[in-house]
C-alpha positions as CSV (number, residue, x, y, z in Angstrom):
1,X,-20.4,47.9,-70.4
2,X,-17.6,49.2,-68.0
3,X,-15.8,46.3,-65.8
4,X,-17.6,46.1,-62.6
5,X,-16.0,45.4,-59.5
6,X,-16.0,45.5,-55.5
7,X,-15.3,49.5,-54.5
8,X,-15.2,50.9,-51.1
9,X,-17.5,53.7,-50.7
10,X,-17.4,53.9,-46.2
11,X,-16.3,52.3,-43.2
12,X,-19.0,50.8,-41.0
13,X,-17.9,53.8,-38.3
14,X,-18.5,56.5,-40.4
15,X,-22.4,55.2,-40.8
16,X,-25.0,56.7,-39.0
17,X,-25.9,53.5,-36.7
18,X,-29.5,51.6,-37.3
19,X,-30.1,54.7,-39.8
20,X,-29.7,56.2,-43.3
21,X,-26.4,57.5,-44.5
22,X,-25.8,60.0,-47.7
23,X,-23.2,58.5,-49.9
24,X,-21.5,60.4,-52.9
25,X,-19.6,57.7,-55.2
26,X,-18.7,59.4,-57.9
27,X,-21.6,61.4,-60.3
28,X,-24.1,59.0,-57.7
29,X,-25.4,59.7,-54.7
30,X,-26.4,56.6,-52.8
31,X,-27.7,56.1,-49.3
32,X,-26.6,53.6,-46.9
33,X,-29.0,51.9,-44.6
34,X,-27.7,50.3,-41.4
35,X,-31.0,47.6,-41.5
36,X,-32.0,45.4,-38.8
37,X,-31.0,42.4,-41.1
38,X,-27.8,43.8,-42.5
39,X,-26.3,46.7,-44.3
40,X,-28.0,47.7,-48.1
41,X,-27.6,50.5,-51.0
42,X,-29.8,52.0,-53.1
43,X,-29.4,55.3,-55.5
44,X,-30.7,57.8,-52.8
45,X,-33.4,59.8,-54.8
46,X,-37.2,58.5,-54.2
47,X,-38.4,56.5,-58.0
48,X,-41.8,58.7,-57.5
49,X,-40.4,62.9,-56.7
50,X,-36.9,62.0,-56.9
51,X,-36.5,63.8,-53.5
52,X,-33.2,62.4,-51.3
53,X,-34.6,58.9,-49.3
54,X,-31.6,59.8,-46.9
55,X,-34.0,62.9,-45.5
56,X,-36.9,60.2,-44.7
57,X,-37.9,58.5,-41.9
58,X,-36.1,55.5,-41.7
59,X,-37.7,52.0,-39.2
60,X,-34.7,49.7,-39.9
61,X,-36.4,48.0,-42.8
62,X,-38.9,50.6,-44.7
63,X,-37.1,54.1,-45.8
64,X,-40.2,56.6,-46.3
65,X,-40.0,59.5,-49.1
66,X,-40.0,63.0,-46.7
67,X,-41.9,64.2,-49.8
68,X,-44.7,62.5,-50.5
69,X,-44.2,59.5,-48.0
70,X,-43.7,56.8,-50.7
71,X,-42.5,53.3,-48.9
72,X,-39.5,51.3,-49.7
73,X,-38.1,48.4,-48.8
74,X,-34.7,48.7,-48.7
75,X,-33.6,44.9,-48.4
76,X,-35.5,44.4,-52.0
77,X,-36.2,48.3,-52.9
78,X,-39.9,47.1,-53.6
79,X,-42.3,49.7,-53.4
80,X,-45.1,49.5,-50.4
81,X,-47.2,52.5,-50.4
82,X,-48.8,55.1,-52.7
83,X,-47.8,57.0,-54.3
84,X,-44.1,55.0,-54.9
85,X,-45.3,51.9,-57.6
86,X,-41.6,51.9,-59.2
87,X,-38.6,49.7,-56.9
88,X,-35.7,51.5,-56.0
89,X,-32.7,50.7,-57.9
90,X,-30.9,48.8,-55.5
91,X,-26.9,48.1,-55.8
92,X,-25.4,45.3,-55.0
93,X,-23.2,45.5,-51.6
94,X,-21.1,43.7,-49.3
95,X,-18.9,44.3,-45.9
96,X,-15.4,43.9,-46.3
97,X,-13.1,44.5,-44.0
98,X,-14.8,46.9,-42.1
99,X,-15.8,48.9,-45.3
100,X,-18.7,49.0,-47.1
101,X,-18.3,48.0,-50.9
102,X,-20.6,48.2,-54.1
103,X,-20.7,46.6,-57.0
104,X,-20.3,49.1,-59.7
Protein backbone atom coordinates (compact mmCIF):
# COMPACT_ATOMS: atom_id res chain seq x y z
CA UNK A 1 0.00 0.00 0.00
CA UNK A 2 1.04 3.64 -1.07
CA UNK A 3 1.76 6.17 2.00
CA UNK A 4 -1.46 7.92 2.66
CA UNK A 5 -1.62 11.37 3.67
CA UNK A 6 -3.72 14.71 4.11
CA UNK A 7 -3.93 16.33 0.27
CA UNK A 8 -5.77 19.39 -0.70
CA UNK A 9 -8.12 18.77 -3.36
CA UNK A 10 -10.45 22.71 -3.03
CA UNK A 11 -10.92 25.63 -1.04
CA UNK A 12 -14.20 25.93 0.78
CA UNK A 13 -14.89 29.16 -1.88
CA UNK A 14 -14.63 27.25 -4.82
CA UNK A 15 -17.57 24.75 -3.45
CA UNK A 16 -20.87 25.06 -4.65
CA UNK A 17 -22.56 26.28 -1.12
CA UNK A 18 -25.13 23.76 0.79
CA UNK A 19 -24.60 21.56 -2.60
CA UNK A 20 -22.62 18.92 -4.52
CA UNK A 21 -19.28 19.78 -6.03
CA UNK A 22 -17.41 17.52 -9.00
CA UNK A 23 -13.89 16.97 -7.81
CA UNK A 24 -11.09 15.45 -10.20
CA UNK A 25 -8.07 14.26 -7.86
CA UNK A 26 -6.03 12.57 -9.84
CA UNK A 27 -7.48 9.17 -12.03
CA UNK A 28 -10.71 9.83 -9.25
CA UNK A 29 -13.43 11.82 -9.59
CA UNK A 30 -14.95 12.58 -6.22
CA UNK A 31 -17.86 14.87 -5.19
CA UNK A 32 -17.91 17.23 -2.50
CA UNK A 33 -20.97 17.75 -0.48
CA UNK A 34 -21.36 21.03 1.46
CA UNK A 35 -23.89 19.00 4.28
CA UNK A 36 -25.91 20.56 6.81
CA UNK A 37 -23.57 18.87 9.48
CA UNK A 38 -20.25 19.54 7.80
CA UNK A 39 -18.29 18.98 4.66
CA UNK A 40 -17.89 14.97 3.25
CA UNK A 41 -16.35 12.92 0.06
CA UNK A 42 -17.26 10.14 -1.58
CA UNK A 43 -15.98 8.62 -5.20
CA UNK A 44 -18.73 10.48 -7.28
CA UNK A 45 -20.19 7.59 -9.44
CA UNK A 46 -23.67 5.99 -7.90
CA UNK A 47 -22.48 1.96 -6.43
CA UNK A 48 -25.85 0.79 -8.44
CA UNK A 49 -25.56 2.61 -12.47
CA UNK A 50 -22.30 4.14 -11.78
CA UNK A 51 -23.87 7.41 -13.08
CA UNK A 52 -22.12 10.91 -11.56
CA UNK A 53 -23.99 11.52 -7.78
CA UNK A 54 -22.72 15.25 -8.47
CA UNK A 55 -25.74 15.44 -11.28
CA UNK A 56 -28.44 14.40 -8.46
CA UNK A 57 -30.54 16.05 -6.39
CA UNK A 58 -28.87 16.93 -3.37
CA UNK A 59 -31.21 17.87 0.38
CA UNK A 60 -28.03 18.59 2.50
CA UNK A 61 -27.83 15.11 3.89
CA UNK A 62 -29.27 12.43 1.16
CA UNK A 63 -27.48 12.73 -2.51
CA UNK A 64 -30.09 10.99 -4.99
CA UNK A 65 -28.76 8.92 -8.24
CA UNK A 66 -30.34 11.31 -11.32
CA UNK A 67 -30.38 7.77 -12.87
CA UNK A 68 -32.37 5.59 -11.18
CA UNK A 69 -32.91 7.65 -7.96
CA UNK A 70 -30.78 5.40 -5.65
CA UNK A 71 -30.45 7.27 -1.97
CA UNK A 72 -27.28 7.97 -0.14
CA UNK A 73 -26.28 9.14 2.79
CA UNK A 74 -23.39 11.06 2.43
CA UNK A 75 -22.26 11.54 6.19
CA UNK A 76 -22.04 7.49 6.25
CA UNK A 77 -22.51 6.66 2.32
CA UNK A 78 -25.17 4.09 3.48
CA UNK A 79 -27.64 3.21 1.06
CA UNK A 80 -31.45 4.29 1.70
CA UNK A 81 -33.59 3.49 -1.13
CA UNK A 82 -34.02 0.95 -4.02
CA UNK A 83 -32.47 0.28 -6.12
CA UNK A 84 -28.83 1.53 -4.29
CA UNK A 85 -28.18 -1.73 -1.60
CA UNK A 86 -24.19 -1.16 -1.87
CA UNK A 87 -22.65 2.10 0.46
CA UNK A 88 -20.75 4.59 -1.30
CA UNK A 89 -17.21 4.46 -0.82
CA UNK A 90 -16.67 7.25 1.36
CA UNK A 91 -13.09 9.07 1.88
CA UNK A 92 -12.00 10.27 4.66
CA UNK A 93 -11.86 14.29 4.88
CA UNK A 94 -11.03 17.20 6.81
CA UNK A 95 -11.01 21.25 6.61
CA UNK A 96 -7.74 22.67 6.82
CA UNK A 97 -7.07 25.91 6.42
CA UNK A 98 -9.69 26.89 4.36
CA UNK A 99 -9.03 23.82 1.98
CA UNK A 100 -10.65 20.74 1.79
CA UNK A 101 -8.26 17.69 2.31
CA UNK A 102 -8.54 13.76 1.76
CA UNK A 103 -6.99 11.15 2.98
CA UNK A 104 -5.54 9.20 0.18
Amino acid sequence: MKNRKWQDIISLDELEKGDVTNVKFGTKNLAVYDAKDGIFVSLSRCTHGAANLCDGYFDGIHIECPLHQGLFDVRTGEAKAAPARVRLKMIPSRVQNNMVQVYI
